[in-house]
Structures are given as structure tokens and as C-alpha cells.
PDB file of N, CA, C and O in Angstrom:
ATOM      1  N   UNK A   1       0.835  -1.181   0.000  1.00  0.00           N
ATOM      2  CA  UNK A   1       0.000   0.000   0.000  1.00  0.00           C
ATOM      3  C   UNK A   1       0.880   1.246   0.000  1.00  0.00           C
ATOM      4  O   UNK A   1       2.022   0.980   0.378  1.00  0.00           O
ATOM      5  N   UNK A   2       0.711   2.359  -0.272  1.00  0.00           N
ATOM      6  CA  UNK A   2       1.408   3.611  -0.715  1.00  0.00           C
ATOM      7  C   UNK A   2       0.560   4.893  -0.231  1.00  0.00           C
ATOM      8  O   UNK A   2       0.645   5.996  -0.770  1.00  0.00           O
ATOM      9  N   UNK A   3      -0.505   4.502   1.170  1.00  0.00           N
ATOM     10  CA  UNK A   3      -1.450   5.574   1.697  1.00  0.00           C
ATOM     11  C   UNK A   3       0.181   6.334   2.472  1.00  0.00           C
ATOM     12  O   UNK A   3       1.392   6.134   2.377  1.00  0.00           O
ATOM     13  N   UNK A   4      -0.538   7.054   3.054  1.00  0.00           N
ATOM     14  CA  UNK A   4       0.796   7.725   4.088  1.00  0.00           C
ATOM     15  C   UNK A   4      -0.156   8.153   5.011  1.00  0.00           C
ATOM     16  O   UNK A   4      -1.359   8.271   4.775  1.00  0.00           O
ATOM     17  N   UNK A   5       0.678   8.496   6.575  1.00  0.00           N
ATOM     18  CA  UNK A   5       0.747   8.861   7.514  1.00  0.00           C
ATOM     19  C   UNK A   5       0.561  10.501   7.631  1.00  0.00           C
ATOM     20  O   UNK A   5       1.621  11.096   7.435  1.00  0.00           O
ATOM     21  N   UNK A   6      -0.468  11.266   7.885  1.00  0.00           N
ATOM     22  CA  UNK A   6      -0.032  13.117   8.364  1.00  0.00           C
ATOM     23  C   UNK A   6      -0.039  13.228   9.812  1.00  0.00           C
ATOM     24  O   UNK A   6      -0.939  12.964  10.608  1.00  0.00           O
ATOM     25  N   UNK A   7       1.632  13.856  10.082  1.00  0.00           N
ATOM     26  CA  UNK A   7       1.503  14.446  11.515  1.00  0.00           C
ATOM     27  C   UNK A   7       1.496  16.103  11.268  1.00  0.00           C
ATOM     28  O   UNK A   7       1.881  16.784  10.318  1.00  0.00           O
ATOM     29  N   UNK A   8       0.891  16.440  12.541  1.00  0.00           N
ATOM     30  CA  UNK A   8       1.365  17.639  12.870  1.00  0.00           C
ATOM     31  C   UNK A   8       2.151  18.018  13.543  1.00  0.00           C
ATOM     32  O   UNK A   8       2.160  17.420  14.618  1.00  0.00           O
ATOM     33  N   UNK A   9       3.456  19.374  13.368  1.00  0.00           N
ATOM     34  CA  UNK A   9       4.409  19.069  14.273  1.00  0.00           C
ATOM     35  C   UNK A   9       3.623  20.747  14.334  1.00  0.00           C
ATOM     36  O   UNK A   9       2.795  21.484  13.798  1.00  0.00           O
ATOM     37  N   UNK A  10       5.044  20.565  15.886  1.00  0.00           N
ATOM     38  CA  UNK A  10       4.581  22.102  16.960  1.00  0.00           C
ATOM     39  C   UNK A  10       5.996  21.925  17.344  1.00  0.00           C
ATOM     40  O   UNK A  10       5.964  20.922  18.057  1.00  0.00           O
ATOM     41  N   UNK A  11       7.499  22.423  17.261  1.00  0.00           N
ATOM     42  CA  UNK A  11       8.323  22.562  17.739  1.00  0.00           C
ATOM     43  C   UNK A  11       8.862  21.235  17.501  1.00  0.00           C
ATOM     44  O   UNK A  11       9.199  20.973  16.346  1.00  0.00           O
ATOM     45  N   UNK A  12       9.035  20.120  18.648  1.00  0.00           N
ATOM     46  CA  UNK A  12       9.679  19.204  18.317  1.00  0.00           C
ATOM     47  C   UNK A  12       8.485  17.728  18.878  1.00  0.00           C
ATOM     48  O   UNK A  12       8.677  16.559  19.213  1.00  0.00           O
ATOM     49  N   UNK A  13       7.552  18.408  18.761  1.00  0.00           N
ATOM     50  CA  UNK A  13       6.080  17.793  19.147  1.00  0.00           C
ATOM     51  C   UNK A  13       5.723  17.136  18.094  1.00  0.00           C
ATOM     52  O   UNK A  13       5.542  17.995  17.230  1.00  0.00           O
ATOM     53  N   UNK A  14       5.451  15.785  17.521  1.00  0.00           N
ATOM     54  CA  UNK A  14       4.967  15.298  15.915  1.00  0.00           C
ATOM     55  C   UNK A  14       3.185  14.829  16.852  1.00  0.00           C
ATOM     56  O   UNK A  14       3.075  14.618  18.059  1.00  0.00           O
ATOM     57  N   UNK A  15       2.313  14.799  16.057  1.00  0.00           N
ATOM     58  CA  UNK A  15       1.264  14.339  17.092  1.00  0.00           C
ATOM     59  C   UNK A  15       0.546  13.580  15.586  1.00  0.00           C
ATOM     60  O   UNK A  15       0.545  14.309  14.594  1.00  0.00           O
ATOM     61  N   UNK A  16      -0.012  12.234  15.439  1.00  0.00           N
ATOM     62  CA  UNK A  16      -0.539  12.216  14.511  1.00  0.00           C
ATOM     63  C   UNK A  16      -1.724  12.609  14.009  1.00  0.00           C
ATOM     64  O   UNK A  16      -2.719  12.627  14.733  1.00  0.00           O
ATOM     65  N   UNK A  17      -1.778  13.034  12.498  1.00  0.00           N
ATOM     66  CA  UNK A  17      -3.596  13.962  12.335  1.00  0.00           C
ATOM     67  C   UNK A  17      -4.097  12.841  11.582  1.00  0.00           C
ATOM     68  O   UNK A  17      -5.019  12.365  12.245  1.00  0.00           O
ATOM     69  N   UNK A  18      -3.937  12.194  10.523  1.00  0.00           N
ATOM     70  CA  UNK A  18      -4.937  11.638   9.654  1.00  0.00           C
ATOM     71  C   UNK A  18      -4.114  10.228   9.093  1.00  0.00           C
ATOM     72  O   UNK A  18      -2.977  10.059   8.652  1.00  0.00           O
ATOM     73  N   UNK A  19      -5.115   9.435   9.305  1.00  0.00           N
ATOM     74  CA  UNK A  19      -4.327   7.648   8.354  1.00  0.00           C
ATOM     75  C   UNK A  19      -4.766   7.508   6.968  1.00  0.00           C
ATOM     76  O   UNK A  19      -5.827   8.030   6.627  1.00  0.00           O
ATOM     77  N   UNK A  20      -4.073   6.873   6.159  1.00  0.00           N
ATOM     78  CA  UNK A  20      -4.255   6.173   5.483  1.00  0.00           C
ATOM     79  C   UNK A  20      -4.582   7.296   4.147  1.00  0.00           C
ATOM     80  O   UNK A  20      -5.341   6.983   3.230  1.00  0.00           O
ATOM     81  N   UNK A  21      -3.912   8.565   4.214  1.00  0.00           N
ATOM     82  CA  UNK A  21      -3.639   9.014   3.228  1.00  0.00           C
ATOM     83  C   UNK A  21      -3.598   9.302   1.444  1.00  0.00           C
ATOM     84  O   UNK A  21      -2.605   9.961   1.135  1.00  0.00           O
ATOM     85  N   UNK A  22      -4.127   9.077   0.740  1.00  0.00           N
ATOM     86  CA  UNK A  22      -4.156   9.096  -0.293  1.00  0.00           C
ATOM     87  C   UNK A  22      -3.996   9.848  -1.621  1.00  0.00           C
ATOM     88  O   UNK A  22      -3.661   9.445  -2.735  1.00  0.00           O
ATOM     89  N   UNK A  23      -4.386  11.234  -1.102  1.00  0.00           N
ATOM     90  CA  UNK A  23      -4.381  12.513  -1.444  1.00  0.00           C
ATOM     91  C   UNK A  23      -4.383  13.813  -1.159  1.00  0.00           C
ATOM     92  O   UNK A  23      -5.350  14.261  -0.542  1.00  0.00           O
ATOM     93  N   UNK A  24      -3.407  14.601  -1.510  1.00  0.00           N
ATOM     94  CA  UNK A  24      -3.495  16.001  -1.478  1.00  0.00           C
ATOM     95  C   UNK A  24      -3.631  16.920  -1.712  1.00  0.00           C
ATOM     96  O   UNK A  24      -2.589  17.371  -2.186  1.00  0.00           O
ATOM     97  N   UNK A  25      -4.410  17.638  -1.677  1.00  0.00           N
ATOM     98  CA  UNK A  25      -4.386  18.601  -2.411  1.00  0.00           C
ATOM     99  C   UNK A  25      -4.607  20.539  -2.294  1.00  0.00           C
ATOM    100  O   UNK A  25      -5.673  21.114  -2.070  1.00  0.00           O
ATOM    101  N   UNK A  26      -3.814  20.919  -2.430  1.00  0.00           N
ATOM    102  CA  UNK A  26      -3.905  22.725  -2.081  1.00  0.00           C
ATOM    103  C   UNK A  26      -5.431  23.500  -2.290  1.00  0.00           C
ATOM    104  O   UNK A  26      -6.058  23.543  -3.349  1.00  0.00           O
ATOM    105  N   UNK A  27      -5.845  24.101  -0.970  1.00  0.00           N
ATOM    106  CA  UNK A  27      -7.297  24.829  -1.352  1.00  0.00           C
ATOM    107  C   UNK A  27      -6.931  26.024  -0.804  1.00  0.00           C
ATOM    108  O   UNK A  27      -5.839  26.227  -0.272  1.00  0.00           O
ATOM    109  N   UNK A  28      -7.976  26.971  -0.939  1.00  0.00           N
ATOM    110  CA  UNK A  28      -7.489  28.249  -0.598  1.00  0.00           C
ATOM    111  C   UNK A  28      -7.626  28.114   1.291  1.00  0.00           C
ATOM    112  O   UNK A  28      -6.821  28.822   1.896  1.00  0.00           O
ATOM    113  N   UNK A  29      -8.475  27.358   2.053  1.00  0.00           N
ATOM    114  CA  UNK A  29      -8.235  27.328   3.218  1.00  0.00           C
ATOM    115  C   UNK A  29      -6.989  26.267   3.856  1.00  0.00           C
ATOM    116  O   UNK A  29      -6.662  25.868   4.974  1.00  0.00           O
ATOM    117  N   UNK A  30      -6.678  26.141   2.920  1.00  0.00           N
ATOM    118  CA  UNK A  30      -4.954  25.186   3.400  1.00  0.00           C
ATOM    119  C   UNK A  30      -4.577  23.741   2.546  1.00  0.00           C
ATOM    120  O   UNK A  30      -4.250  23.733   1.359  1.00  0.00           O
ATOM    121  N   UNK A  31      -4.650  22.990   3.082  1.00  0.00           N
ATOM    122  CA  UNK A  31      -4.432  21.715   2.224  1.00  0.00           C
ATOM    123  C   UNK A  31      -5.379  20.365   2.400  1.00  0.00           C
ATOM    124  O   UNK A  31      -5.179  19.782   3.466  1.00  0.00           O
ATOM    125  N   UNK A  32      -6.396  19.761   1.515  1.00  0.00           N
ATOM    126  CA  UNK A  32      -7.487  19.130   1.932  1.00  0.00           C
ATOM    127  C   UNK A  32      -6.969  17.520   1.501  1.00  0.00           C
ATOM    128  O   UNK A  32      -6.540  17.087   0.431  1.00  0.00           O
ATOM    129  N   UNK A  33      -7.197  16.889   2.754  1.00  0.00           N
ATOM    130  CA  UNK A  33      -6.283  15.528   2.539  1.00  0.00           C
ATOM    131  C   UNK A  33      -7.366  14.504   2.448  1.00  0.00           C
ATOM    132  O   UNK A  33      -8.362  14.456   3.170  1.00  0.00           O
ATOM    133  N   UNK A  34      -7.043  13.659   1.442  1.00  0.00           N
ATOM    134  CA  UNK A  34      -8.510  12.427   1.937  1.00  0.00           C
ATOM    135  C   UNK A  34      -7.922  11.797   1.537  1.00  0.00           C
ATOM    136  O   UNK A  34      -7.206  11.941   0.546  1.00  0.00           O
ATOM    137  N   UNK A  35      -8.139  10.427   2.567  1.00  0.00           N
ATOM    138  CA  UNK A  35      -8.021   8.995   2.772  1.00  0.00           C
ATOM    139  C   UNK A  35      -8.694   7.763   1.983  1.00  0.00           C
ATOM    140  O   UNK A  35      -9.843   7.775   1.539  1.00  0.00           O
ATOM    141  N   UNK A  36      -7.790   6.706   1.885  1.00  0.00           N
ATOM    142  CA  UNK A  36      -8.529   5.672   0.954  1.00  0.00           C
ATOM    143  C   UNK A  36     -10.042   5.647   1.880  1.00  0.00           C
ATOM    144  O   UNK A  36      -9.549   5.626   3.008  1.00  0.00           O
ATOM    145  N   UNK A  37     -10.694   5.643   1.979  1.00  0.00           N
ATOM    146  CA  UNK A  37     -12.416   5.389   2.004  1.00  0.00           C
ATOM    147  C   UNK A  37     -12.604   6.800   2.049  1.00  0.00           C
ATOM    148  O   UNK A  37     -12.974   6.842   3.222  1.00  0.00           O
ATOM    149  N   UNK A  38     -12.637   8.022   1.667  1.00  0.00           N
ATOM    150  CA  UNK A  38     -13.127   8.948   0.991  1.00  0.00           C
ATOM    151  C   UNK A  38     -13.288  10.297   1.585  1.00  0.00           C
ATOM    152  O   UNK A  38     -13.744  11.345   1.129  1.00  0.00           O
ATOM    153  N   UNK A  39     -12.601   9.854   3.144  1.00  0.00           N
ATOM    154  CA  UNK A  39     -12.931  10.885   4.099  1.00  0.00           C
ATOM    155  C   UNK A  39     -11.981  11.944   3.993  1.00  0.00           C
ATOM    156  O   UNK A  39     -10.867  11.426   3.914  1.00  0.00           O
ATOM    157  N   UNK A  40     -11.900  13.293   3.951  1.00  0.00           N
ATOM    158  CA  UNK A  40     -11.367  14.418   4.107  1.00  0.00           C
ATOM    159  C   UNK A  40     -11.033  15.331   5.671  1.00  0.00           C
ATOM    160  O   UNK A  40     -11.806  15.481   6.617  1.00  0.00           O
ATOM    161  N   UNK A  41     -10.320  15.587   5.593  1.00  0.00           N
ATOM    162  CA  UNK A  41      -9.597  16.718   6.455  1.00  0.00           C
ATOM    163  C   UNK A  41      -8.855  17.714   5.818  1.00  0.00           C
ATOM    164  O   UNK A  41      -8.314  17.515   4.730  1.00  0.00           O
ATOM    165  N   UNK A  42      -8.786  18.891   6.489  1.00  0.00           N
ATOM    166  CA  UNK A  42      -8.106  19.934   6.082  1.00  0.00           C
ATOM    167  C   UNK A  42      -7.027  20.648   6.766  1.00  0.00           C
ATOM    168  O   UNK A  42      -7.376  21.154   7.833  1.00  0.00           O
ATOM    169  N   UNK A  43      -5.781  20.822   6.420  1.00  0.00           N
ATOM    170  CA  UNK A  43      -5.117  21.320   7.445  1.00  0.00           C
ATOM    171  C   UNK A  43      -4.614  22.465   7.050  1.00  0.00           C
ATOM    172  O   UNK A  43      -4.512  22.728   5.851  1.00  0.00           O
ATOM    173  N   UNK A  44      -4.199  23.376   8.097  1.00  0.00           N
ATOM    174  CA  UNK A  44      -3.501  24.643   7.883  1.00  0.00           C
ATOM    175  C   UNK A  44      -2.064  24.564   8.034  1.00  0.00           C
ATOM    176  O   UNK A  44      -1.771  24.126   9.146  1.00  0.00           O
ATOM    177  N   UNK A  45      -0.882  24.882   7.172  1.00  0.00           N
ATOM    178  CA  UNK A  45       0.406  24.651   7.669  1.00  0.00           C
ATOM    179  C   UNK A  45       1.247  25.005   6.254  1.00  0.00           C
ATOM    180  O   UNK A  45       0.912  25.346   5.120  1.00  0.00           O
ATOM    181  N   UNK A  46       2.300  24.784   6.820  1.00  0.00           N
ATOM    182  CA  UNK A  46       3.698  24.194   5.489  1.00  0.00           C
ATOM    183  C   UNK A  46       3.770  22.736   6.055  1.00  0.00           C
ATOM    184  O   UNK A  46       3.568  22.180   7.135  1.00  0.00           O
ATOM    185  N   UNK A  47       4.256  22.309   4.469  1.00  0.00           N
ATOM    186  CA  UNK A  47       4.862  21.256   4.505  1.00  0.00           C
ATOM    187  C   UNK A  47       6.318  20.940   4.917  1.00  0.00           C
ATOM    188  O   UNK A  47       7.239  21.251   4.162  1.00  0.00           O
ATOM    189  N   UNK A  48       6.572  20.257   6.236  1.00  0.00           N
ATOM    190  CA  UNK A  48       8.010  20.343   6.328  1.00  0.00           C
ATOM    191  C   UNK A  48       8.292  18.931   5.876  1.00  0.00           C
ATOM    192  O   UNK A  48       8.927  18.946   4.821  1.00  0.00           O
ATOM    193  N   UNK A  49       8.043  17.754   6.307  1.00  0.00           N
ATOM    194  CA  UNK A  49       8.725  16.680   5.629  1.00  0.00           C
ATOM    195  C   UNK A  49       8.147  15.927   4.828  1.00  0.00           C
ATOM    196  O   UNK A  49       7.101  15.441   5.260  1.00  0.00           O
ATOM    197  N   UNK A  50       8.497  15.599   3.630  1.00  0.00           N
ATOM    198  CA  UNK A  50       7.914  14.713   2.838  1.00  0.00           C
ATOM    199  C   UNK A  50       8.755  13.014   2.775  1.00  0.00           C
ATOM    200  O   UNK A  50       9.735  12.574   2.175  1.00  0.00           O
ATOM    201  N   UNK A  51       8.039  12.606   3.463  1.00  0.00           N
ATOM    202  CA  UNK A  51       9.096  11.309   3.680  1.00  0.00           C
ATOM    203  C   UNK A  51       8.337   9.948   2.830  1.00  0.00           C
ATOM    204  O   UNK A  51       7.696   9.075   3.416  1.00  0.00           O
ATOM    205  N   UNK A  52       8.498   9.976   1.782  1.00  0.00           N
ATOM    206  CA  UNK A  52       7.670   9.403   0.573  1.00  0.00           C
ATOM    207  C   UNK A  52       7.999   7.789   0.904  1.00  0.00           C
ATOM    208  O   UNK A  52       7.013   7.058   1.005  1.00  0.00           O
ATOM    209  N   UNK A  53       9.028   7.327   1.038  1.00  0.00           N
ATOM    210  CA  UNK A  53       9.750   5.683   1.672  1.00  0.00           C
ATOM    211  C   UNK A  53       9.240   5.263   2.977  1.00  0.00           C
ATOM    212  O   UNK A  53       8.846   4.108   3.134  1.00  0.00           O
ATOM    213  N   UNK A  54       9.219   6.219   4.032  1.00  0.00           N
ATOM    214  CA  UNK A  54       7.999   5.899   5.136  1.00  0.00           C
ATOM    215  C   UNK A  54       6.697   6.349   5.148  1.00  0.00           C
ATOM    216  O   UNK A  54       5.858   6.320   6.049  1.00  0.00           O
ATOM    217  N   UNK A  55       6.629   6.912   3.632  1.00  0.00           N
ATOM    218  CA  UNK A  55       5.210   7.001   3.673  1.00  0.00           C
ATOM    219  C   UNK A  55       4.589   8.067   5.342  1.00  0.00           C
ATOM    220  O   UNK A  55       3.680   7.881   6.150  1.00  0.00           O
ATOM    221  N   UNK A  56       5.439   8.918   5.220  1.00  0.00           N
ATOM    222  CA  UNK A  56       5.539   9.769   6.444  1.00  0.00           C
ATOM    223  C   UNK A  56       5.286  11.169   6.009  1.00  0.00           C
ATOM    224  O   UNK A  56       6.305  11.630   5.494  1.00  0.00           O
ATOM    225  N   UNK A  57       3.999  12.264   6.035  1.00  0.00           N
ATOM    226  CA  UNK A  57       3.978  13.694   5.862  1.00  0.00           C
ATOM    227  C   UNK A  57       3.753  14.689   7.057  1.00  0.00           C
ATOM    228  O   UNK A  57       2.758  14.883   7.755  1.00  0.00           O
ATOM    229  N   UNK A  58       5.001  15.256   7.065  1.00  0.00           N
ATOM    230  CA  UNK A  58       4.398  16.909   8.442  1.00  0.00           C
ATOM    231  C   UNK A  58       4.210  17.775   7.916  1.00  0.00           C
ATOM    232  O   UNK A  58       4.668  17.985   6.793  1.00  0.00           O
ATOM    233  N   UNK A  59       3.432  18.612   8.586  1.00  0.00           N
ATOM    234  CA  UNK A  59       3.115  19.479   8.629  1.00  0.00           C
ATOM    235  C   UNK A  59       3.146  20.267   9.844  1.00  0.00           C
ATOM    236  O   UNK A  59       2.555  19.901  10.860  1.00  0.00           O
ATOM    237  N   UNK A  60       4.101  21.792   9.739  1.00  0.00           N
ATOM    238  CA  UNK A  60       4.827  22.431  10.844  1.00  0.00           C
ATOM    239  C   UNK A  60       3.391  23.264  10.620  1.00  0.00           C
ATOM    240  O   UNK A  60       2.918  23.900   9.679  1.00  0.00           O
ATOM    241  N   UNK A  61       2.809  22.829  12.377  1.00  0.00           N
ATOM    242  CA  UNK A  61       1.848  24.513  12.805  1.00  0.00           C
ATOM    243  C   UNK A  61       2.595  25.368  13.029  1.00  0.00           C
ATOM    244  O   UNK A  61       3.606  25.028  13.643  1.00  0.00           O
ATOM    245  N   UNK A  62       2.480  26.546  12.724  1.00  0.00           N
ATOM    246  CA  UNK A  62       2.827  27.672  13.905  1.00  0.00           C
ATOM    247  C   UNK A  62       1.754  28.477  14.359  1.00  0.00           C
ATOM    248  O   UNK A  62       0.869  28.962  13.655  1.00  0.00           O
ATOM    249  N   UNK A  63       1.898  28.591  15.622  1.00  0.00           N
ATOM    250  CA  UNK A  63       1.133  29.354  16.640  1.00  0.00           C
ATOM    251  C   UNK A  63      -0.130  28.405  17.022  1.00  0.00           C
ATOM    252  O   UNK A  63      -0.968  28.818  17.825  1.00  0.00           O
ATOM    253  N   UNK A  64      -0.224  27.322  16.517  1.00  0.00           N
ATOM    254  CA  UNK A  64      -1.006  26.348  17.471  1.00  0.00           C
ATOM    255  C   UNK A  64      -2.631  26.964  16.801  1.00  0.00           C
ATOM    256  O   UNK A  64      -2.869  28.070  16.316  1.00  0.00           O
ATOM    257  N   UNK A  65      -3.566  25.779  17.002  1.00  0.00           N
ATOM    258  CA  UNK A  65      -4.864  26.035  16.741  1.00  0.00           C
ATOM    259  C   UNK A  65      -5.633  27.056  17.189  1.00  0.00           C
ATOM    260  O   UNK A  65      -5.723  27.307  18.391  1.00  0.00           O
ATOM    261  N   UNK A  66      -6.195  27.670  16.351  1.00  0.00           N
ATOM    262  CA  UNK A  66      -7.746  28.985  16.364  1.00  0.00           C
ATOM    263  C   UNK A  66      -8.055  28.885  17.358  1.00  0.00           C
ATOM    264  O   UNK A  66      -8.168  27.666  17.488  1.00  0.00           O
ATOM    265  N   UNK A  67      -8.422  29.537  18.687  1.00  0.00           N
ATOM    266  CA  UNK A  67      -9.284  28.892  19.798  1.00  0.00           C
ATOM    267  C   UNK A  67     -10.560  29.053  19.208  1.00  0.00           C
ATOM    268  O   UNK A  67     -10.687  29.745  18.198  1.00  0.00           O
ATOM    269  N   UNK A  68     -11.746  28.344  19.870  1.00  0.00           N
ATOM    270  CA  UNK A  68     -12.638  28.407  19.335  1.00  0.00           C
ATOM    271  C   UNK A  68     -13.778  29.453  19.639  1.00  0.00           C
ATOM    272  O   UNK A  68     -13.940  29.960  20.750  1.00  0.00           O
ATOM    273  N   UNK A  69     -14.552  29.721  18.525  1.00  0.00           N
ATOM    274  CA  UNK A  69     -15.208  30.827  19.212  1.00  0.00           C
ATOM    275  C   UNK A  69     -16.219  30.866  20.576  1.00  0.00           C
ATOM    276  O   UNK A  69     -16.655  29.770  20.930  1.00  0.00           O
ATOM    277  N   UNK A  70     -16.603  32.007  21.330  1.00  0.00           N
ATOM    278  CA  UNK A  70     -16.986  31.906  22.578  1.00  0.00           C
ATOM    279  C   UNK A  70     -18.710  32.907  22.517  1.00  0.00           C
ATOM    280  O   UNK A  70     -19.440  33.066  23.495  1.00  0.00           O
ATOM    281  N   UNK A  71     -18.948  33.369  21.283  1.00  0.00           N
ATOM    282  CA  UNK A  71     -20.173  33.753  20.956  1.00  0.00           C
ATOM    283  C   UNK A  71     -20.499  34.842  21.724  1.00  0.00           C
ATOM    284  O   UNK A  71     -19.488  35.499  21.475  1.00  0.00           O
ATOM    285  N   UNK A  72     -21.222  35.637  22.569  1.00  0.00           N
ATOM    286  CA  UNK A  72     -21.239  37.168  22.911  1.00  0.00           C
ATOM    287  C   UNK A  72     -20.327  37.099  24.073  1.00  0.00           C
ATOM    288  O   UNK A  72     -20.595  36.135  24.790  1.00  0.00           O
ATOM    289  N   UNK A  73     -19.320  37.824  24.490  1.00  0.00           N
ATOM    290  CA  UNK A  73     -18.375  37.970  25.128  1.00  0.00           C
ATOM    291  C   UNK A  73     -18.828  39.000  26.404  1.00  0.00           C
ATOM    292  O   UNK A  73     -18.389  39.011  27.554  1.00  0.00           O
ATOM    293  N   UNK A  74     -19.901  39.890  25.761  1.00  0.00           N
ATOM    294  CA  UNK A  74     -21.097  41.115  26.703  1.00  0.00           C
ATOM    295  C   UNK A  74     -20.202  41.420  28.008  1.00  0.00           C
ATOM    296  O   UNK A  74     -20.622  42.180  28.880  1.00  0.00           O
TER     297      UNK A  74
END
């Protein structure tokens, strides 16, 4: 099989995001990845390693995830 692995890294943090890999591809909200059975995720980042032989992809966050919104703050 030739799916790959996406982590996300944070410094020297790798954490894994998504299995079984299949495709990638650039959208204007970042990069939309879907897996052999059809499912999608999207991530925000650069690409730092492309490790095509371990079938291994990171992706360096910086500044860590959006918090989420908290709706009237009043």
C-alpha cells in the first residue's frame, strides 16, 4: 500500500492527524487531505517533511490552533 501517515508538528512535538492518506491537495483554506475510504480533512500549515519511503507527511503549525469561538463575550 502507498497511503501515508499526516503528523502535525509544533516545535519538536509530531502528534498524529490523519491515516491512510491518499491525497493532497492545495485549497485556498490550506491543504485538503482524503483517505482511501473517501474521508477528508483539512489542514492549515507548510509542509516540512515529505518522507515518501515511510510514507511519512508533516506538517509544521505555527502558533497552534484557532481557539474556538466563545459567541457574545457582553
Amino acid at each position: 500500500m502507498c497511503e501515508s501517515q499526516v503528523y502535525l508538528s509544533q516545535g519538536d512535538n509530531e502528534e498524529l492527524f490523519f491515516e491512510d492518506v491518499a491525497v493532497i491537495r492545495p485549497s485556498d483554506a490550506g491543504w485538503v487531505l482524503t483517505d482511501i475510504f473517501g474521508q477528508t480533512k483539512t489542514v492549515v500549515g507548510e509542509i516540512e517533511i515529505l518522507d515518501l519511503v515511510n510514507h511519512k507527511i508533516v506538517f509544521a503549525q505555527r502558533g497552534g490552533p484557532e481557539p474556538p469561538a466563545s459567541g457574545d463575550a457582553g
